[in-house]
DRENDREN-390683 format. One record per residue (C-alpha): residue number from 1; x, y, z. Coordinates in pm, whole numbers, always signed. Example, Ala and Ser with C-alpha at 12.3 -4.5 7.8 and 13.67 -1.06 7.14 Angstrom:
BEGIN
k->1; c1->+1230; c2->-450; c3->+780;
k->2; c1->+1367; c2->-106; c3->+714;
//
This chain:
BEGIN
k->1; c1->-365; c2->-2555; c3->+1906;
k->2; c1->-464; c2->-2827; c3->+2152;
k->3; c1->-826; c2->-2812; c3->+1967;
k->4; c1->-653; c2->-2808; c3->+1611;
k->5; c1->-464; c2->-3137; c3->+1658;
k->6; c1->-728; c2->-3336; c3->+1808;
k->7; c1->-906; c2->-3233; c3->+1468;
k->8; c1->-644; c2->-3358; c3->+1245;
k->9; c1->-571; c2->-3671; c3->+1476;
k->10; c1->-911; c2->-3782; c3->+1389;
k->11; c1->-947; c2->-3687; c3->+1064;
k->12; c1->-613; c2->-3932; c3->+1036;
k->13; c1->-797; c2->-4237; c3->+1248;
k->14; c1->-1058; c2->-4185; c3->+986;
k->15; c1->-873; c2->-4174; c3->+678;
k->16; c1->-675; c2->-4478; c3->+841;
k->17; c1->-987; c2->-4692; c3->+832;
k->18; c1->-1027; c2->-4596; c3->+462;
k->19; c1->-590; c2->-4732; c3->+381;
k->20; c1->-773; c2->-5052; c3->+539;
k->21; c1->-1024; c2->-5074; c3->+338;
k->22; c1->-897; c2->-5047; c3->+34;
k->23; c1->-588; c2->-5289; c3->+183;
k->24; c1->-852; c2->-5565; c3->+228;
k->25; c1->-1005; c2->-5507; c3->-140;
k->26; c1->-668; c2->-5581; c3->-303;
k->27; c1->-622; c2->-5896; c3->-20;
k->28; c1->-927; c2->-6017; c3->-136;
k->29; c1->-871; c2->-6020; c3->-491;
k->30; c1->-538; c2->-6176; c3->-412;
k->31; c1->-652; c2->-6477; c3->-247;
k->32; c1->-943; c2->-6518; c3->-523;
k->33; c1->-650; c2->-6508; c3->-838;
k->34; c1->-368; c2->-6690; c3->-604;
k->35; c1->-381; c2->-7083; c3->-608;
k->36; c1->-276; c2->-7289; c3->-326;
k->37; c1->-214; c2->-6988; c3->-112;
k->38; c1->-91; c2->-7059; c3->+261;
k->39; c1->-146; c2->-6721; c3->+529;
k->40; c1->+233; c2->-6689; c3->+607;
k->41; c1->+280; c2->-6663; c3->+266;
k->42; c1->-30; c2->-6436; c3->+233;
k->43; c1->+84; c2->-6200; c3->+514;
k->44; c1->+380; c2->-6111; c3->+401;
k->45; c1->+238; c2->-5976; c3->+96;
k->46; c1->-48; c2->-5795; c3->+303;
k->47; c1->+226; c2->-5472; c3->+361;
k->48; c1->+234; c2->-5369; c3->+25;
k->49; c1->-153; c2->-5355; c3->-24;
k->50; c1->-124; c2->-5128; c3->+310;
k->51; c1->+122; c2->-4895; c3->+80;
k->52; c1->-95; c2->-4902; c3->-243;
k->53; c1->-379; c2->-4866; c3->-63;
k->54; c1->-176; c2->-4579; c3->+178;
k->55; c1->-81; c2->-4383; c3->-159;
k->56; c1->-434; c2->-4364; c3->-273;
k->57; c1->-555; c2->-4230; c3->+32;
k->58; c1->-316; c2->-3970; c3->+72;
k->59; c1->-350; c2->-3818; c3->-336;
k->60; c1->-727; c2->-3843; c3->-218;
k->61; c1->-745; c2->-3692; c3->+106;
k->62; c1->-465; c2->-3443; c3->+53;
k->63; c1->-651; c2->-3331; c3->-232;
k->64; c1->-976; c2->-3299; c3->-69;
k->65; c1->-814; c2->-3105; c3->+294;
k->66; c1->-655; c2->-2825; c3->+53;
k->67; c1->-1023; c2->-2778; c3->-96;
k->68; c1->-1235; c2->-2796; c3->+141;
k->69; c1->-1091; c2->-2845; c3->+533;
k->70; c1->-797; c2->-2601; c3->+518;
k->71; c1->-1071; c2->-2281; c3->+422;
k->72; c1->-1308; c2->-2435; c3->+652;
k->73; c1->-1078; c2->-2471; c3->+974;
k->74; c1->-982; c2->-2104; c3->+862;
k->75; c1->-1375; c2->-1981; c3->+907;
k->76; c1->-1323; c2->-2189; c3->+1213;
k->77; c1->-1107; c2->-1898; c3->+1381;
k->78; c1->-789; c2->-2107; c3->+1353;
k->79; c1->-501; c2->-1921; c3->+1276;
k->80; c1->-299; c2->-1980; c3->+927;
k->81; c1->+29; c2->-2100; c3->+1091;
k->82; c1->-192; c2->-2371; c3->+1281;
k->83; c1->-366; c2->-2472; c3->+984;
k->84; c1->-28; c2->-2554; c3->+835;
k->85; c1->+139; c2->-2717; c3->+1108;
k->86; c1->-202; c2->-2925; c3->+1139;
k->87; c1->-225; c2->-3018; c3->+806;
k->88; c1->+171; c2->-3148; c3->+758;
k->89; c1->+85; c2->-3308; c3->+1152;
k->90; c1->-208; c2->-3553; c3->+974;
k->91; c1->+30; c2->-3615; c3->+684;
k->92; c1->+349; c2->-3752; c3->+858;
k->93; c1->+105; c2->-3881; c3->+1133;
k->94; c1->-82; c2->-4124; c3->+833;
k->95; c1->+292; c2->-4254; c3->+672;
k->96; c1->+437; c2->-4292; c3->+1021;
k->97; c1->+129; c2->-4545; c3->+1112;
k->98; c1->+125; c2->-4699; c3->+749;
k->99; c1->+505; c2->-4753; c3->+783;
k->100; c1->+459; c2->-4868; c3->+1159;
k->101; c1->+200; c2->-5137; c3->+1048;
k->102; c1->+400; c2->-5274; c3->+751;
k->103; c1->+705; c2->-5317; c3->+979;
k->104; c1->+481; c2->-5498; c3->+1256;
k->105; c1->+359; c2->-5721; c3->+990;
k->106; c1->+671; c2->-5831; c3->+863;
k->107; c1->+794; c2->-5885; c3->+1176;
k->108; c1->+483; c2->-6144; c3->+1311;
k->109; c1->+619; c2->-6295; c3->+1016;
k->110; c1->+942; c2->-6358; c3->+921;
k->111; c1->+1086; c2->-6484; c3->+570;
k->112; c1->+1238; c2->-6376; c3->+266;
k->113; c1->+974; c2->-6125; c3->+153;
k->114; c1->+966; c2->-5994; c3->+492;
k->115; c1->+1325; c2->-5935; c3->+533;
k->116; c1->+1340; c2->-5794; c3->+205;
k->117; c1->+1026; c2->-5566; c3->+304;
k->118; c1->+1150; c2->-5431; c3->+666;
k->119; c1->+1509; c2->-5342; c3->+389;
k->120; c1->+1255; c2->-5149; c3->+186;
k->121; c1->+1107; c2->-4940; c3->+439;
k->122; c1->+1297; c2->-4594; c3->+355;
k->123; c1->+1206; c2->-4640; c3->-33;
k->124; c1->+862; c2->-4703; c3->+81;
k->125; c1->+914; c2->-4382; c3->+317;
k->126; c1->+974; c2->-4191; c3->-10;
k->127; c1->+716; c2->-4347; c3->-176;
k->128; c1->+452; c2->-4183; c3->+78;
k->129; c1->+628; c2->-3857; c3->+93;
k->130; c1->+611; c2->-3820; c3->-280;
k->131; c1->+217; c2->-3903; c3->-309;
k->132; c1->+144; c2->-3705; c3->+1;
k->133; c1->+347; c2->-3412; c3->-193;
k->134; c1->+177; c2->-3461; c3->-517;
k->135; c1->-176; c2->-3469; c3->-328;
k->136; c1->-130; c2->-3149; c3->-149;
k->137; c1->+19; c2->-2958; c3->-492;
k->138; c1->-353; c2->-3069; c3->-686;
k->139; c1->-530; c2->-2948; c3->-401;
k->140; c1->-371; c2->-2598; c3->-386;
k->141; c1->-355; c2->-2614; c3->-780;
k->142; c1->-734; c2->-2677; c3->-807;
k->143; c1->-828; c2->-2410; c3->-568;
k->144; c1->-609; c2->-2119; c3->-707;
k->145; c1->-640; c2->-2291; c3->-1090;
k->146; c1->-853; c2->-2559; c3->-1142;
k->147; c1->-763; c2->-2599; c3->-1516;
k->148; c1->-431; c2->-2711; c3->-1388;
k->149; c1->-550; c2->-2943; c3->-1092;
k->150; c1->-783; c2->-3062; c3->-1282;
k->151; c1->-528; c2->-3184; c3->-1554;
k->152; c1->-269; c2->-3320; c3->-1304;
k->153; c1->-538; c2->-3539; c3->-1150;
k->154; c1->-635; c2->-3656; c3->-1468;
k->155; c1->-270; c2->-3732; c3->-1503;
k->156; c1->-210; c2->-3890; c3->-1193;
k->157; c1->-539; c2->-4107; c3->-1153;
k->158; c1->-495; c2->-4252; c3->-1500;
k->159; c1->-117; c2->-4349; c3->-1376;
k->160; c1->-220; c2->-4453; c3->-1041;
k->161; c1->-535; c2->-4676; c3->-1200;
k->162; c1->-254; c2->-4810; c3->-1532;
k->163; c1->-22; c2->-4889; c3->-1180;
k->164; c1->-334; c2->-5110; c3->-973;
k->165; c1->-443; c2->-5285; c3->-1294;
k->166; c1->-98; c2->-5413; c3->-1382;
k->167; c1->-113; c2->-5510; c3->-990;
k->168; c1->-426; c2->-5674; c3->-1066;
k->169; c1->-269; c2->-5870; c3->-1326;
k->170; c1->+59; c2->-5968; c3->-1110;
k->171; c1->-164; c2->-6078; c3->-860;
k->172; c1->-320; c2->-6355; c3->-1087;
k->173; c1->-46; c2->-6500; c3->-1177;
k->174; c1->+272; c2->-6438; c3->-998;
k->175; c1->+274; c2->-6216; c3->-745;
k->176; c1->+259; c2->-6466; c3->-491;
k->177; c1->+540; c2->-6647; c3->-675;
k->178; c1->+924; c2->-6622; c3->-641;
k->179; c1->+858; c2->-6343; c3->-876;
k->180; c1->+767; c2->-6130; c3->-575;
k->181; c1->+1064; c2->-6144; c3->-417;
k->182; c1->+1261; c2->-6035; c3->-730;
k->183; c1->+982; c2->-5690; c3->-789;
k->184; c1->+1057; c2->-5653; c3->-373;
k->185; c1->+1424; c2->-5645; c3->-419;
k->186; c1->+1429; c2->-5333; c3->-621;
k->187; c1->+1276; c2->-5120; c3->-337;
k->188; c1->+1582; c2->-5230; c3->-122;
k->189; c1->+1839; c2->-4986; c3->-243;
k->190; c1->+1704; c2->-4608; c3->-230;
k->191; c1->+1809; c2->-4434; c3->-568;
k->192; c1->+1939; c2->-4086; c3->-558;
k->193; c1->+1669; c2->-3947; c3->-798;
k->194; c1->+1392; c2->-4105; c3->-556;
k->195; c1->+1580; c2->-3925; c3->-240;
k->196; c1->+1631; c2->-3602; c3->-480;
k->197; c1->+1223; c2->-3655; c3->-636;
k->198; c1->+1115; c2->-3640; c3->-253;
k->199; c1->+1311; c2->-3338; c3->-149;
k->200; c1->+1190; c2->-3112; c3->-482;
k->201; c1->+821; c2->-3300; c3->-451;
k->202; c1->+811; c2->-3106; c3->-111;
k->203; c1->+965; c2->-2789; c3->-144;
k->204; c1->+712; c2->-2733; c3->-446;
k->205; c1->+457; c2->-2864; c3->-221;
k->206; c1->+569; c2->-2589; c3->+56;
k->207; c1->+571; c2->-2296; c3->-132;
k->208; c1->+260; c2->-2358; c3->-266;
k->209; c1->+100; c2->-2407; c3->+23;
k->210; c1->+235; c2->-2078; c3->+192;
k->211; c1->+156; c2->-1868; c3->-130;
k->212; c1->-191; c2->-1979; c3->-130;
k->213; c1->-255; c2->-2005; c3->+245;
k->214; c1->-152; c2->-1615; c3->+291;
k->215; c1->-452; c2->-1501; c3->+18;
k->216; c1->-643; c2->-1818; c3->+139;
k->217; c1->-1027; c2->-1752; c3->+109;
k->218; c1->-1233; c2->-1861; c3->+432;
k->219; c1->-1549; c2->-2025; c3->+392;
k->220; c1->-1854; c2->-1930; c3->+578;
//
């Protein structure tokens, strides 16, 4: 076990560096489309690149640990239950340090958007929950049918790419406007059918992983 969670530690450290990389893409394109743009104002906005770039990550590598890593830690002589605690270990390991960092952000500095962001932190919670579902269910789809994982990532790429262009555009023109702080008000109150969409995201997500995990293939 001891061996099993320093693998999925690092493989979180790692897919960490990749939530900041794609963090500091959107930054930059926000500072290049924003117009007399001061940092305060600039870091308050920086948390919800974190989450965009957070939810990409997660559909991504999710995905990819159901194909590949789950079989191959199997060939590995791990056992199935450890493969599974493992696996959800890396996933609330990833939102608890995306979370962490937004919240330290807002904190170093305080304002509206900020206040208004640390509010938003259990709708963001569900957020993450919901993608990190929804990446786990393609990767056990693709493996046991890949007609149907491949059509649900079709899906949810061309939603996630319609979501990060319309960011694209709010970035040029008012996203670092008092506009912002309207969007970021929505995300204060939880709805019920977010709280209700997280809880049936990952039961699906569970008992897909446990039917496919006790006929799971190992790869040698």
């Amino acid at each position: 076990m001891k061996r099993n969670l320093k693998f999925w530690t690092r493989y979180t450290w790692e897919c960490g560096g990749l939530v900041l990389a794609v963090a500091a893409v959107l930054a930059v394109l926000a500072i290049f489309g924003a117009e007399g743009l001061d940092f305060r104002t600039f870091a308050t906005r920086v948390p919800y690149f974190l989450c965009i770039g957070a939810v990409f990550c997660i559909l991504v590598g999710n995905t990819g640990t159901e194909v590949l890593y789950v079989p191959l830690l199997l060939s590995m002589g791990e056992t199935r239950r450890n493969v599974l605690l493992g696996f959800h270990y890396f996933r609330l390991l990833i939102i608890m340090a995306t979370t962490a960092l937004c919240a330290l952000v807002w904190l170093i500095a305080p304002g509206e958007v900020s206040s208004i962001g640390l509010r938003s932190i259990p709708t963001i919670v569900c957020v993450l929950l919901i993608a990190s579902a929804l990446g786990s269910i393609m990767g056990t789809l693709f493996t046991r049918w890949k007609w149907a994982g491949t059509a649900l990532i079709i899906v949810l790429c061309g939603l996630g790419g319609g979501t990060m262009g319309f960011a694209g555009v709010s970035m040029q023109d008012s996203f670092f406007t008092a506009k912002t702080v309207e969007l970021a008000a929505h995300l204060m109150s939880t709805p019920w059918w977010l709280a209700a969409a997280v809880v049936g995201s990952l039961a699906v997500d569970l008992a897909f992983q446990w039917m496919l995990l006790r006929r799971q293939e190992v790869k040698l």
